[in-house]
N, C-alpha and C positions, 0 to 999 in steps of 0.2 A: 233533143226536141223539148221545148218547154208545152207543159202541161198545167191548165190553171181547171181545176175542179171545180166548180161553184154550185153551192148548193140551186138546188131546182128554184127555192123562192127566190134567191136573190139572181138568178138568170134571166128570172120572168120579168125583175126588176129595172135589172139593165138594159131589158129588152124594150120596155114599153121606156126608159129613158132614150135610150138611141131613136124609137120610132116619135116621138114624143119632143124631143129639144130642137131647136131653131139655131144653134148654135154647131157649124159644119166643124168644127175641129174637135170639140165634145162626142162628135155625133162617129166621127170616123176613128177617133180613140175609142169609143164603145164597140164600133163596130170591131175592132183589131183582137180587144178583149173577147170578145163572145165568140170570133170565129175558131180562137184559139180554144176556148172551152168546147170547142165541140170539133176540137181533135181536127183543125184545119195544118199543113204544115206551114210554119213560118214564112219560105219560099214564097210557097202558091198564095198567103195572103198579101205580100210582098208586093208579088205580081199582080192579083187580083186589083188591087188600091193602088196600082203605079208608084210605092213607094221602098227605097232601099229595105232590105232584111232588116238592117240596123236599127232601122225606125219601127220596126214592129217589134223587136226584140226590146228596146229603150223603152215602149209603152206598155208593154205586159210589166217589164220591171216598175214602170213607176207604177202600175197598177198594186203590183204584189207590193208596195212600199205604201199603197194608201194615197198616192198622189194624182190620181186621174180625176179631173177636172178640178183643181186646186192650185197647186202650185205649179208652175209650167216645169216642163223638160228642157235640161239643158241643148242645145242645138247649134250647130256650128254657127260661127262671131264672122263673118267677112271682118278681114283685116285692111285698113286704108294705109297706103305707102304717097310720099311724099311726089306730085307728080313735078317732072322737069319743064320748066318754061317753054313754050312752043315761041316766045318768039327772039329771037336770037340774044 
């Protein structure tokens, strides 16, 4: 289970950020961060936010690296493949 401790001031911080930005992917990355600081399991936030574990695992990580609302998170590339001529 990942555990992110955050001092009280800088929670308050986050918080009035997340209630506060206009910005829905800043907004729901804060949200991922804070639930976890308060001892949510990764699953049930998962499920809560309709988004894979994976992606809440990836955003505490770039949180714990400094990177939340910064530099983006790497995210799967759709790959384009050569399509065949439909007409004969």
């Amino acid at each position: 289970m990942i555990r992110i401790q955050l001092p009280d001031s800088k929670a308050k911080r986050l918080d009035a950020l997340f209630r506060s930005t206009d910005d829905p992917k800043l907004r729901h990355r804060l949200q991922i961060v804070l639930m976890v600081h308060r001892g949510r399991p990764r699953q049930d936030i998962a499920t809560d936010l309709g988004v894979h574990r994976k992606t809440v695992t990836r955003w505490i990580n770039a949180y714990c690296e400094g990177r939340v609302g910064r530099t983006p998170v790497r995210t799967a590339q759709a790959t384009t493949r050569p399509h065949s001529s439909l007409t004969g």
